[in-house]
N, C-alpha and C positions, 0 to 999 in steps of 0.2 A: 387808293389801292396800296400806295407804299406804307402809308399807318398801316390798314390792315397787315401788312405782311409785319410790322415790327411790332405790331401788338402780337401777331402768331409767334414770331422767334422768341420775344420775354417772357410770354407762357409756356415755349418750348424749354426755354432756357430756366424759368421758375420749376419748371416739372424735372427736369434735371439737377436742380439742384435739389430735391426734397426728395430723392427716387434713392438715395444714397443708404446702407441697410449695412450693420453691420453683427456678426454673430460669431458664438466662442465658447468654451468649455470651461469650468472652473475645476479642479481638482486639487485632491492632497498630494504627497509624494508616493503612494500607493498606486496612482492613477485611477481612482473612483472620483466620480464626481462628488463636492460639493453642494448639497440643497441649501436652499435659504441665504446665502450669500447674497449681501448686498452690495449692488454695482451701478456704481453713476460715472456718466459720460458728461463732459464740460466739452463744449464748442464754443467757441469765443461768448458770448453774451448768455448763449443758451444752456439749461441744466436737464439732463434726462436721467431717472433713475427706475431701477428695476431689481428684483430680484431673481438669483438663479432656480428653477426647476430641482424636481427630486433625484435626476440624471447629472445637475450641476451646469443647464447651458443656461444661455441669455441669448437675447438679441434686442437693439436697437431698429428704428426706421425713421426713413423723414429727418436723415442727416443732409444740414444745407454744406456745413464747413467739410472742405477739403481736413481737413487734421483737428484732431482731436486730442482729451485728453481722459483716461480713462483709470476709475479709483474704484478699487474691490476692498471690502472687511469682512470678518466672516469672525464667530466668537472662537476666541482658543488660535488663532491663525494671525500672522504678522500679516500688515496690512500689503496692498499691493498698490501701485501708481506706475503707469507709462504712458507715453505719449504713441501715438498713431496718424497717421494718415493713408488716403484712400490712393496711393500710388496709381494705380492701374485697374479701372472697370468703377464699379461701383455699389458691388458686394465685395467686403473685407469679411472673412472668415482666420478667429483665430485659435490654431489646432488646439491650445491645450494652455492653460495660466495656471500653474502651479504654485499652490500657495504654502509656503512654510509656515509651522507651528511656532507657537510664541515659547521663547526659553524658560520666561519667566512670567507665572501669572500671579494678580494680586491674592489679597486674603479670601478666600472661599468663600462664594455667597449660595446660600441654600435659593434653591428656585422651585419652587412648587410646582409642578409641571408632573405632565403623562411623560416619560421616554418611549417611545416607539421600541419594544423589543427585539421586532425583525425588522431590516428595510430588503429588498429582493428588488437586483437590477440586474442586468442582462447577462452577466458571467458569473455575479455575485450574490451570494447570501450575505446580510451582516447583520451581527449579534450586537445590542448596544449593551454593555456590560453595567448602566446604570438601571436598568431595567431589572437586575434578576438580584439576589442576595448573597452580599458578598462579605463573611466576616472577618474576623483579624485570626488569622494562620492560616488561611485559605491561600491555594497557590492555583495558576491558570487552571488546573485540570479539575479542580472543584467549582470552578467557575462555567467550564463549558459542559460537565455532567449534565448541569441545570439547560443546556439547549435543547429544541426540539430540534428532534432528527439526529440527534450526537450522541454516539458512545464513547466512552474510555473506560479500558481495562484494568488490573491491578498494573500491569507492567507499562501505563501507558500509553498503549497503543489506540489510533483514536480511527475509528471509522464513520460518515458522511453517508446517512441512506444506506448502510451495509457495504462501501467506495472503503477500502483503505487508504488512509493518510499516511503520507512519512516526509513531504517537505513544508519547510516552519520558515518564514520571514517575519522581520519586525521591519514595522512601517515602510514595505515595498524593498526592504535592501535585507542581503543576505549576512545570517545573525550565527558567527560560528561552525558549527558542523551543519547548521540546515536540516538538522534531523529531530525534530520533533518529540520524540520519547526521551530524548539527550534534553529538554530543557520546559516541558509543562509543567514538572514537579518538582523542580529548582526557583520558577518564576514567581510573585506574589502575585493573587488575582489583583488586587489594589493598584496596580502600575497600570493596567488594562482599562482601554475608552470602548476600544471596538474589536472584535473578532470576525475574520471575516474568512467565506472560507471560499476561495475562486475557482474556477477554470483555468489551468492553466497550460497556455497552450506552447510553453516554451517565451526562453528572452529571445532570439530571436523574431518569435511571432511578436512579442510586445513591442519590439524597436520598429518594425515593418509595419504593424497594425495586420497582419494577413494571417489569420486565423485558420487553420487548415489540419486537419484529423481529428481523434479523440483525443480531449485533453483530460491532467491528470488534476487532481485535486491539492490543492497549494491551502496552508492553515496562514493566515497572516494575522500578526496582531496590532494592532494601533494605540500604540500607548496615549495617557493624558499626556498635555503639554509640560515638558521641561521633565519626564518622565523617559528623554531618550538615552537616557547616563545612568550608568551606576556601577554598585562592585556587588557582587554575592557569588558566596560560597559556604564548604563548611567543612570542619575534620573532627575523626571522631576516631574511637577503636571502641571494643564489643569482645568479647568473650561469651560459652556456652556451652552446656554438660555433653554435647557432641564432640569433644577433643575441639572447637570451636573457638577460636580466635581471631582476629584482626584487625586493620587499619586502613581509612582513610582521607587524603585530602585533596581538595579542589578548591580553586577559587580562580575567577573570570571579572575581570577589569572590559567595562563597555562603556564609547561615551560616543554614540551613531556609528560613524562609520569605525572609530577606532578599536579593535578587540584584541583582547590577550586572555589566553587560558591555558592555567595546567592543571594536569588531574593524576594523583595517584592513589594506588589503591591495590593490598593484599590481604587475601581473606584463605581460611584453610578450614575443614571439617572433618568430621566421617558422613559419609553419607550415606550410610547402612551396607554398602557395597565395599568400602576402603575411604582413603582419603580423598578429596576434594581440594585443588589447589589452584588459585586464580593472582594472580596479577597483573597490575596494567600501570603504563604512562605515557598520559598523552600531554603533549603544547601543540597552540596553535594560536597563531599571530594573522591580522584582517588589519592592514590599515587604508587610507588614501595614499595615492602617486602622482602627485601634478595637482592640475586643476579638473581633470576627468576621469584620473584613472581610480582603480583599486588593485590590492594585490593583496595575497590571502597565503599563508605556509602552514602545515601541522605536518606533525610524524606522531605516531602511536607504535605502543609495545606493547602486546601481550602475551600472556601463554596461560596454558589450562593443562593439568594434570588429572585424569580424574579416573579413579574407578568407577567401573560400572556394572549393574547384574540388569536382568531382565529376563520375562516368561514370556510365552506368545500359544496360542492356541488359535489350530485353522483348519475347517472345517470345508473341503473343494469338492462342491456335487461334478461329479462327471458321468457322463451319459453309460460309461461302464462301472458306477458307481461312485461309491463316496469316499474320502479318503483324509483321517485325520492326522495332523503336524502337532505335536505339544513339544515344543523349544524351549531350552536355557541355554542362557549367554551370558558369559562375564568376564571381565577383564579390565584392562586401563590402556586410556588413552593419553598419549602428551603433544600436544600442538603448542608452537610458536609462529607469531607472523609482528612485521613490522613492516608498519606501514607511511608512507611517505607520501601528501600531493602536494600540489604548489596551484596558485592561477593569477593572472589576470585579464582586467576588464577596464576597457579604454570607451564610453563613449561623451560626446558632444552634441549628440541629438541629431547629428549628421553622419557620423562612422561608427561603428561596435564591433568592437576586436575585440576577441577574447581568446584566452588560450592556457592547456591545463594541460600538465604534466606531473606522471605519477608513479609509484613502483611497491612492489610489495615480494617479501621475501618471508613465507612460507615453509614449515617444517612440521610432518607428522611424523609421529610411531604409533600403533596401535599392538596389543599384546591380546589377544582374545583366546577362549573355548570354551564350544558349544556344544550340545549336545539333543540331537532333534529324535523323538519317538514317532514313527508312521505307521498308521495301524488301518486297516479297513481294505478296501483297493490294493494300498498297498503295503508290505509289512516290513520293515527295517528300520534299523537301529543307524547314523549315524551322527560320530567321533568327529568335531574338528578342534586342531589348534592352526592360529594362525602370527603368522608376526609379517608384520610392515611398516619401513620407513619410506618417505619419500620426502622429497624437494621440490619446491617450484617456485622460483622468482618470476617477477612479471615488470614489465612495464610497458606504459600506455600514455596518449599524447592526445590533443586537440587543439585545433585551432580554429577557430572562424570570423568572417568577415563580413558584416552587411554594411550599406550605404545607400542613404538619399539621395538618388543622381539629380542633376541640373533640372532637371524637371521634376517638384518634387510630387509627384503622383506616382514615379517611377521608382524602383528601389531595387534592390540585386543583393545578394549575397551567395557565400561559397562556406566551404566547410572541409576538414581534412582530418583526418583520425587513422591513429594506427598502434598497433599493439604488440607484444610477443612475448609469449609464457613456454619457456622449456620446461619441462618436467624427467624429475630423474626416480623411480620407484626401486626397492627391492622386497620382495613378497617367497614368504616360505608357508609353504600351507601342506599339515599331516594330515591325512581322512583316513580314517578308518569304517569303513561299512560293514554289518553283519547284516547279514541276510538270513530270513527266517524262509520256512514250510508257511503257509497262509491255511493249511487246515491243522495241522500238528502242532503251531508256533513252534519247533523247533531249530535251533540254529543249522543252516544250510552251510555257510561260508562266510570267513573271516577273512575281510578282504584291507589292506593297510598300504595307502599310496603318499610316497613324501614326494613334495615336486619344489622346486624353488625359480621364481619367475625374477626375470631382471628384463626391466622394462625403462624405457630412454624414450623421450618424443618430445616434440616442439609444434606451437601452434603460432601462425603469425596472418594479422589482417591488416590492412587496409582500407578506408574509406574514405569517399570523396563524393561532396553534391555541391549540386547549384541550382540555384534559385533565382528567376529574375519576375518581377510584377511588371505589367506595364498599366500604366494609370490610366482609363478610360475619362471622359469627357461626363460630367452630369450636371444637372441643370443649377443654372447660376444660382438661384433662392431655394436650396437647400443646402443640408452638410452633411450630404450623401457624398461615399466616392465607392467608384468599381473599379475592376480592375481584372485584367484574364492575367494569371498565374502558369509560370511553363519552371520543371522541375526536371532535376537528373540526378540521382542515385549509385551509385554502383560501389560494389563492398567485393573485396578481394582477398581471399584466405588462400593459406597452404599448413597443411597440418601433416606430421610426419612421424610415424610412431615405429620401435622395436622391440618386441615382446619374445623374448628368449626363457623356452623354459626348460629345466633340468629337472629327472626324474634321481632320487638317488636308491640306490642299490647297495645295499653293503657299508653306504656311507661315501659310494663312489657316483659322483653325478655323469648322468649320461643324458647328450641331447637327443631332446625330440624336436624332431620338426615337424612332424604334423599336430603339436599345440604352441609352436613358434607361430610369430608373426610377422612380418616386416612391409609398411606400403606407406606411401607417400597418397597425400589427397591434396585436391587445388577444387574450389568453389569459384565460380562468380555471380554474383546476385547483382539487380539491375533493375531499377524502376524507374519508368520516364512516364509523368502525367502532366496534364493540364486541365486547369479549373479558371472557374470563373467567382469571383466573390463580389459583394455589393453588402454594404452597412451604413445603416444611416443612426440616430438616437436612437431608435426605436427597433432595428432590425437587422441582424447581421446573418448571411450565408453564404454558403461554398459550395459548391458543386462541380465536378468534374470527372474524370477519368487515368486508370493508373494500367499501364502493362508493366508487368513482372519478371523476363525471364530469368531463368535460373542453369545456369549450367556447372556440373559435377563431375569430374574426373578422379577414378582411383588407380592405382597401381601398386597391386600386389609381390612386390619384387620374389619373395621366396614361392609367388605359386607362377609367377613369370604370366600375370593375369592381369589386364586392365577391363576397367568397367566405367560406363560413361552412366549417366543421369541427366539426362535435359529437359526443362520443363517450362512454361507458357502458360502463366494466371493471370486474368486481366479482373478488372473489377471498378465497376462506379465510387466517388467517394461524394459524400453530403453530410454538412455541418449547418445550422439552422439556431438559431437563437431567436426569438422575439417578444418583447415587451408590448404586450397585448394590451394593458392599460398601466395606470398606476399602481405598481405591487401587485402584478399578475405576469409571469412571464412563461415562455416554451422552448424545450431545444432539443432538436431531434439531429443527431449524428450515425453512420454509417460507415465503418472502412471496411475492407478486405485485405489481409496481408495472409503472405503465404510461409512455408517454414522447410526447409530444406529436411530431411533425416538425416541421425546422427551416422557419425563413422561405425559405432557399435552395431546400426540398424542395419546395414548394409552391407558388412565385410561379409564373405562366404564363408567365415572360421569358424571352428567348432571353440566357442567360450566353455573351458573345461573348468573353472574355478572353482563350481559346486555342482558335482558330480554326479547327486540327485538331479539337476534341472541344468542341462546343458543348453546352453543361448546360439542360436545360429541365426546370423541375419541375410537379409534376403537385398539382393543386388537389381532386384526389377522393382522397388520402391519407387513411388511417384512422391512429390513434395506434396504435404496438404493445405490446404486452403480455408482458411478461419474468415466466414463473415459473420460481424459483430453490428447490429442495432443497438441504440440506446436512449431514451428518450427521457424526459423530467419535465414535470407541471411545478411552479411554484407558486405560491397564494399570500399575502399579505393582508390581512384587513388595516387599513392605517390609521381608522379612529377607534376599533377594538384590542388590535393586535392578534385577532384571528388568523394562525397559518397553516396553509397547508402544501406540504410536500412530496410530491407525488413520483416514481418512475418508472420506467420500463426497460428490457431489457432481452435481447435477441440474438442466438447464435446457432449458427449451423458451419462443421467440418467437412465439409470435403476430402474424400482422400485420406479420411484420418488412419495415422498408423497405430496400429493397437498389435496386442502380444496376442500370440495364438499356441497357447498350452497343450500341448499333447504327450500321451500317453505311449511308452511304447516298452516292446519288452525286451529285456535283456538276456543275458547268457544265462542263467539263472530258472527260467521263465517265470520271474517276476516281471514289473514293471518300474519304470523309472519317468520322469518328466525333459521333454523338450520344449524350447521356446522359442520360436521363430515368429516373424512379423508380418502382416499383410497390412494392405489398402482394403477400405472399410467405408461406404458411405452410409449412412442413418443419421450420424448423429445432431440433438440440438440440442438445445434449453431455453426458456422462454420463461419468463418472472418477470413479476412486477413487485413494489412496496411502495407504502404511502404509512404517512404518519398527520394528523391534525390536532392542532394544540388550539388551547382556549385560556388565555391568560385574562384572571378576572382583578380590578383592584390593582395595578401597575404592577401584576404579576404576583401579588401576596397568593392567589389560588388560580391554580391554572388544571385543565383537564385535558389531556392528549389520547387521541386516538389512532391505532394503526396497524399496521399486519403486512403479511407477503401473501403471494401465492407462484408459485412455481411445477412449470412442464418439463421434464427430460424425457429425450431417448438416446441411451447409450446403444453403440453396436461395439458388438465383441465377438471374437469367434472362442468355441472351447471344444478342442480335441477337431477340427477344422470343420465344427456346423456352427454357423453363423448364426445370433442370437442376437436379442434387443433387451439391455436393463431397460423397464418405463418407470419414469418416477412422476410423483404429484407429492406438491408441499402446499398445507394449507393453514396458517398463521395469522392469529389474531390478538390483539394486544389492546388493555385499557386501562389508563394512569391516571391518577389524580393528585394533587401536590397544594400544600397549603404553607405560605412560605413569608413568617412575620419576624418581626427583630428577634424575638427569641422563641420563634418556634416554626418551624419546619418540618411540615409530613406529607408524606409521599407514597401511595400504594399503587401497584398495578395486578393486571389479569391477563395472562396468556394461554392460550390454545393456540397447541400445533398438531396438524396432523400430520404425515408424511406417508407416502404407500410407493412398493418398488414392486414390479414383476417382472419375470425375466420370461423372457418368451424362445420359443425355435422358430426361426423363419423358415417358413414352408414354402411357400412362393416367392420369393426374393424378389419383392413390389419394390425393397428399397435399391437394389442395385440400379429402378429406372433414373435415380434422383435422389438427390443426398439429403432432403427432408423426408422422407417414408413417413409422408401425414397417412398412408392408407393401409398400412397395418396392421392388420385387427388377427390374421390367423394366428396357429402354432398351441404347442404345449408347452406347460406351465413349469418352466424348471423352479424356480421359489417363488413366492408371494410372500412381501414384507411391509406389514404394515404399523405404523409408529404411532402412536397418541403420545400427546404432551401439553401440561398447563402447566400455568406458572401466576403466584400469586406473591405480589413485590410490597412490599409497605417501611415505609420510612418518616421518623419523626427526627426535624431538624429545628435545634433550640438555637441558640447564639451561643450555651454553654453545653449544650445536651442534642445528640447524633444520634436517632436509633433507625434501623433498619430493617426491616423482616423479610424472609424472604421462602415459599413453598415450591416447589416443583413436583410434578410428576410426569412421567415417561412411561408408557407403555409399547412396546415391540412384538409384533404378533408374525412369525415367517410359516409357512407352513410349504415342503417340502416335496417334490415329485419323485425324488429315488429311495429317498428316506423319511417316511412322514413322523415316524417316533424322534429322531434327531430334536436336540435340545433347542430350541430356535424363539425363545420366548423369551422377552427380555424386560423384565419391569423394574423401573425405581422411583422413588419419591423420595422428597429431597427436602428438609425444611431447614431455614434458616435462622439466625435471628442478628443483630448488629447492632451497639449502642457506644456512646463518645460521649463522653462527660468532662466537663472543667468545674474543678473543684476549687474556689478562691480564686481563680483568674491564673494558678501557678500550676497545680496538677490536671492534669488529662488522661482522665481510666476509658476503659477502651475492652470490650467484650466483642467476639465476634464467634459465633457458634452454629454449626450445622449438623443436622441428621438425615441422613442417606438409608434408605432400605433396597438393596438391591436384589433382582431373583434373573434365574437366568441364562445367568453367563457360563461359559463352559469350565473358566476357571476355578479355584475356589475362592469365595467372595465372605466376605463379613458385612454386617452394617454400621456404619463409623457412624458413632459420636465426636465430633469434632468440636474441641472447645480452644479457643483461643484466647489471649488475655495479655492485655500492659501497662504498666500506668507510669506516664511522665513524668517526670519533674523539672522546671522550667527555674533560672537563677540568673541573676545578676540585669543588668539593665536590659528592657525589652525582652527578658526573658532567652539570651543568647546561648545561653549554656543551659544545657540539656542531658537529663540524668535517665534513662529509661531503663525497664524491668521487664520482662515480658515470659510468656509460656508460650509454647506453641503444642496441639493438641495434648492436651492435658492428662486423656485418659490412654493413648496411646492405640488408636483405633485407625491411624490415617490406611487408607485403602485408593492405590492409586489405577482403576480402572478402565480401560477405552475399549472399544467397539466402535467397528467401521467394515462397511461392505465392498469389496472390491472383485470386479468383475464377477464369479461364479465364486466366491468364498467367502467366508465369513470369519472376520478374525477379533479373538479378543488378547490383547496384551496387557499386562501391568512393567510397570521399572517398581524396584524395590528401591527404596531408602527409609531414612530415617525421619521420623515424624514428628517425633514427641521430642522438643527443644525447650532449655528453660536458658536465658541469656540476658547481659547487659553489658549497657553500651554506655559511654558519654561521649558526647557532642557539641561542637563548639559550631555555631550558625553566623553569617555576617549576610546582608540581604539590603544594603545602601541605592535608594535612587533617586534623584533627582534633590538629593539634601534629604530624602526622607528614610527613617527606619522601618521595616517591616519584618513583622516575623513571619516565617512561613516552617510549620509543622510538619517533623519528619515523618516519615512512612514508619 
């Protein structure tokens, strides 16, 4: 009996020792996992080795030794070794092994390999930049053109599935300004491994791991190894038959975390209107402080001088008719602002302090006059001139605090923010109105009011939250953790404004005070929720609930009048991510936030500024309520590199406050417009987009397919009957691209439709409910319906760039008060685009469009648009830079827009100046990692 029992405790005692399991994360300093990493475990005699997962974990089993020792490699990455033991239980779980990039790699060895194009994991897209074609003067933003699902514009700007972009990190750490359009077309694609483009839900979500609301989209890039240093910049000046001259220079010292930059820059034109006058200077210093910290300083200078002219034409059906607006406006503006922030950021992977302090001193004048023609409905002529300066310095502060408490499943943090912008205006505005007969057109009355307004106010807030996780309990063999979530919010404003106006007579000002103002307002807004979250490899969510109240006090001191606003929005929140398989994941998010009306909305005063359309707001205003769905499929094939990108998209307003125009008559018995505000329930929108890419041959020919489709219902009231814009957008697109060492071509196909109707709500189904899925009655105030394709084609050489590009647009409205009104609107648009390197030193460069437009109320031409430059590249690497260029050649530019807004229809142009012939030299320096690149100016 006693054998058996010591034969039971050594098998007991054998199974204990072998029961021992340990698991852990590999990643870069981005925080994305690591694949393919290689990691071996030494326990005294014993060797275990394994590789990491596409997510970058591992795990071990069947450890007999108490301590270990554990060695990670990974290619491109300094090695890693540390030693471990099993302290306590007998799963070791380790959160996170970060591995640093090697400084210095040896001679380049070619690998004959597929690269994976896309890899897709649970927050993240990422582009491998050796996948797609990248040649010498190409900078980041020719590099990410080529992704599926990415746009960039001429100016930069870079949108994600239709998601606007505007924050930029390198390799997980913040790179300068952080603003993205400030540095894609400065950077050479050549420095770039990986481009990735996250979720991101905030640093403090990143330091807690507690993911919670809608997040915003963050562009990260990942440079090659020893590619995290360098200098580039460049200065140049430029002249141009536009009275056209200028200068610039920049240049930006970076080596990780250390940065230094200054930029300056003046440029002066005619811009068909007057002169055009722009200068700027900015520094800005990022270094380390300690062994955790960071601290960051810039100040900027600019100012803008600028004339301006402009036409506008608008066309407003009102149930008493129709009533046209043909406007000009011209004048100059001059704005100065300088601007100052500072920060820092302390963490140790235990505490993250940070905090940011900032100021900015602001100064307008504007010099305008206009002159507006109102014919139909209504008939009058008016006259403004206006002049205004103002001031407004500001300053604003933050601090916050998170920390891993003694339990580290637990975590807490607080936050504190506060701000205050006084404002000083003075404002002189002449109107002159004549008033006609509406069957005679004869002048009735010449009517000339000078008033001069002196306006004073200050705005000042508050904010403070807290955040505490408590870390629930999950099962020992996995590297799941939950955790309920309890949050506090509250934000505290006072804003206080004096608007004093004087009418003059004779040249002698006299006050009014029934278009005076004087009141003090105080806000407090206040959210308190609680959620519950759970993430494991594979799956991350959040789910909980948020109350909102809201309380508003004003005081009208000159009308001796207080008015309260208090309001009570509550709403579920859900956040969802899951990795369905490898390179297939899902993530559906939900919030509700609410939005107080402005002071504008809700003072009782009569806003007499522009005397056609007096603004009165309305004191029984509710706050409204935005809920927002949002959903995204992504798809990876991993041995084709088939992807696809899918998403969706959902909102309905509550309470929306919308303008309610009306009509009403004067002393005259003409009529004039008023505008006051009401609460409004209908409205949504509901869209989805998807894009699918097929990359053939390690991406030399890939084929992408994709489109939108989109629901609205706007509500709107005009002349106080309540109405519904409905809209439908239906968008389809198909691209093809062939993309070899010296040749690249690229064509696409688009069809859009789009159709608007505006309705009368006759049963007011939607006042039951702020979705109105079930309105179908009323009559037809306009039906607008839009056709549009688009045919894109492009041929990319290694020395030769060509592009083409077709459009057409058709717009079809047809009318209930007016059905002859001009309301058709067609254009077709063709393009063409070519880049040529002549010898390896010149670069000719054509880019050329034809527009026909029909339509528009304005008067329209059809531009031939021809554009034209050709560079010349000198001295080593080509750094010095001679260009020549034309800009529309024949002189046809036509700058026209159209957009539909509530019940009207408006088309505008700005005038300037088109036809430019100019040059420039330029001096380029683009150093990193010991290596030169040249990267080709715009």
């Amino acid at each position: 009996m006693n054998i058996f029992i010591l034969l039971l405790f050594a098998a007991q005692s054998g199974f204990g020792q072998t029961s021992r399991r340990i698991s852990g994360l590999v990643t870069d300093s981005t925080e994305n996992g690591l694949s393919h990493a290689n990691v071996i475990l030494i326990a005294g005699k014993d060797t275990l080795q394994t590789t990491t997962n596409e997510e970058g974990y591992f795990n071990f089993s069947k450890i007999k030794a108490e301590s270990f020792l554990l060695q990670i490699n990974c290619l491109g990455y300094q090695s890693y070794s540390n030693t471990y033991d099993f302290a306590k239980g007998k799963l070791l779980e380790i959160k996170r092994i970060e591995l640093k990039q090697t400084p210095n790699m040896l001679k380049t060895v070619e690998i004959k390999g597929k690269p994976n194009p896309i890899r897709i994991m649970q927050d993240t897209i990422e582009y491998n930049a050796a996948a797609y074609q990248v040649f010498e003067g190409d900078n980041v933003a020719d590099l990410i053109k080529q992704f599926p699902g990415m746009e960039v514009d001429d100016q930069y700007n870079v949108k994600t599935m239709g998601q606007e972009m505007t924050k930029l990190r390198i390799n997980g750490k913040d790179f300068f300004t952080n603003n993205i359009k400030d540095f894609i077309g400065k950077l050479p694609a050549g420095i770039v491994s990986k481009i990735q483009i996250i979720d991101d839900f905030g640093d403090e979500a990143n330091f807690t791991g507690i993911k919670v609301g809608e997040p915003k989209k963050m562009l990260n890039i990942v440079t090659k190894p020893g590619m995290n240093k360098g200098k580039f910049g460049s200065t140049g000046m430029n002249g141009g038959t536009n009275q056209q001259y200028g200068g610039s220079g920049s240049f930006s010292f970076w080596n990780d975390s250390k940065q230094r930059m200054a930029d300056i820059g003046y440029h002066t034109s005619n811009n068909g209107a007057g002169t055009s006058e722009n200068a700027r200077v900015t520094l800005n210093h990022r270094d380390k402080l300690g062994k955790y910290g960071n601290f960051s300083i810039s100040n900027g200078f600019n100012t803008n001088n600028n004339a301006f002219e402009s036409e506008q034409a608008v066309e407003t059906i009102n149930p008493l008719g129709t009533f046209y607006n043909n406007s000009q406006n011209k004048g100059k503006s001059n704005r100065s602002s300088n601007i100052f922030n500072s920060s820092y950021t302390f963490n140790n992977k235990k505490i993250r302090l940070s905090a940011n302090f900032g100021g900015t001193l602001s100064q307008n004048s504007n010099t305008s006059a206009s002159f507006n023609n109102q014919t139909g409905v209504i008939r009058q002529d008016l006259k403004n001139n206006n002049q205004l300066s103002s001031k407004s310095p500001s300053l604003n502060g933050n601090l916050s605090l998170a920390k891993i408490l003694k339990n580290k499943k637990n975590s807490f943090s607080t936050n504190l923010a506060f701000s205050t912008s006084p404002t000083n205006s003075n404002q002189n505005i002449s109107t002159n109105t004549l008033y006609y007969d509406r069957d005679t057109e004869l002048l009735k009355k010449d009517s000339l009011l000078n008033r001069n307004l002196i306006t004073s106010g200050s705005n000042q807030y508050i904010n403070f939250g807290l955040n505490y996780s408590l870390g629930l309990k999950t099962p020992s063999d996995t590297l799941a953790k939950s955790s309920l979530n309890f949050t506090y919010n509250a934000s505290v404003g006072k804003s206080n404004s004096n608007r004093t106006t004087f009418v003059l007579e004779n040249a002698i000002p006299i006050f009014i005070d029934s278009l005076s103002t004087h009141y003090t307002s105080v806000f407090i807004n206040q959210s308190l929720g609680m959620s519950y979250s759970y993430s494991n490899k594979k799956m991350r969510y959040n789910f909980g609930f948020n109350a909102r109240p809201s309380l508003m006090s004003n005081n009208y001191i000159n009308l001796n009048q207080k008015i309260k606003n208090n309001n009570l929005n509550y709403a579920p929140n859900i956040n969802l991510s899951r990795t369905i398989v490898k390179g297939k994941t899902i993530s559906l998010s939900y919030t509700g936030n609410n939005n107080a009306p402005s002071i504008d909305q809700i003072q009782p005063i009569r806003n007499t500024q522009n005397l056609q359309n007096i603004v009165i707001g309305n004191p029984n205003l509710k706050p409204y309520f935005r809920h927002s769905l949002m959903s995204n499929y992504n798809y990876v094939n991993i041995k084709s590199g088939i992807s696809l990108q899918a998403g969706f998209t959902f909102s309905a307003t509550q309470n929306e406050i919308v303008s309610n125009v009306i009509l009403v008559p004067d002393t005259l018995n003409s009529l004039k417009q008023e505008t006051r505000f009401e609460n409004i329930n209908g409205t949504y929108n509901a869209g989805n987009n998807y894009s699918l890419n097929i990359p053939i041959k390690k991406n030399k020919y890939a084929i992408s397919y994709g489109g939108n489709l989109g629901l609205s219902n706007r509500a709107i009231f005009i002349n106080n009957n309540k109405r519904f814009n409905k809209g439908f957008n239906f968008s389809q697109n198909v691209r093809g691209s062939i993309n070899l060492k010296k040749l690249t071509v690229s064509a696409s196909t688009n069809y859009n439709f789009t159709s608007n109707t505006n309705v009368l709500n006759t049963n007011n189904i939607s006042d039951l409910y702020y979705l109105n899925l079930g309105q179908i009655g009323g009559t037809t105030l306009f039906n607008t319906h839009t056709y549009a394709a688009n045919l894109n084609g492009s041929l990319r050489l290694k020395k030769l760039v060509v592009t083409a590009n077709i459009d057409y647009n058709a717009t079809n409205s047809d009318a209930e008060f007016n059905a002859n009104a001009p309301r058709n609107i067609k254009n077709l648009n063709l393009a063409f685009s070519t880049r040529l390197t002549i010898k390896k030193r010149f670069l000719f460069a054509v880019n050329t469009s034809k527009t026909i437009n029909k339509g528009y109320s304005l008067a329209n031409a059809n531009p031939l648009i021809i554009n034209t430059s050709l560079t010349a590249g000198f001295l080593k690497n080509k750094m010095l830079n001679l260009k020549i260029s034309a800009d529309d050649l024949l002189n046809q530019g036509n700058n026209l827009s159209r957009y539909i807004s509530g019940n009207s229809i408006i088309d505008s142009r700005t005038n300037q100046v088109t036809r430019v012939f100019k040059i420039g030299l330029s001096y380029s320096l683009s150093s990193f990692g010991g290596n030169v690149f040249r990267v080709d100016a715009d």
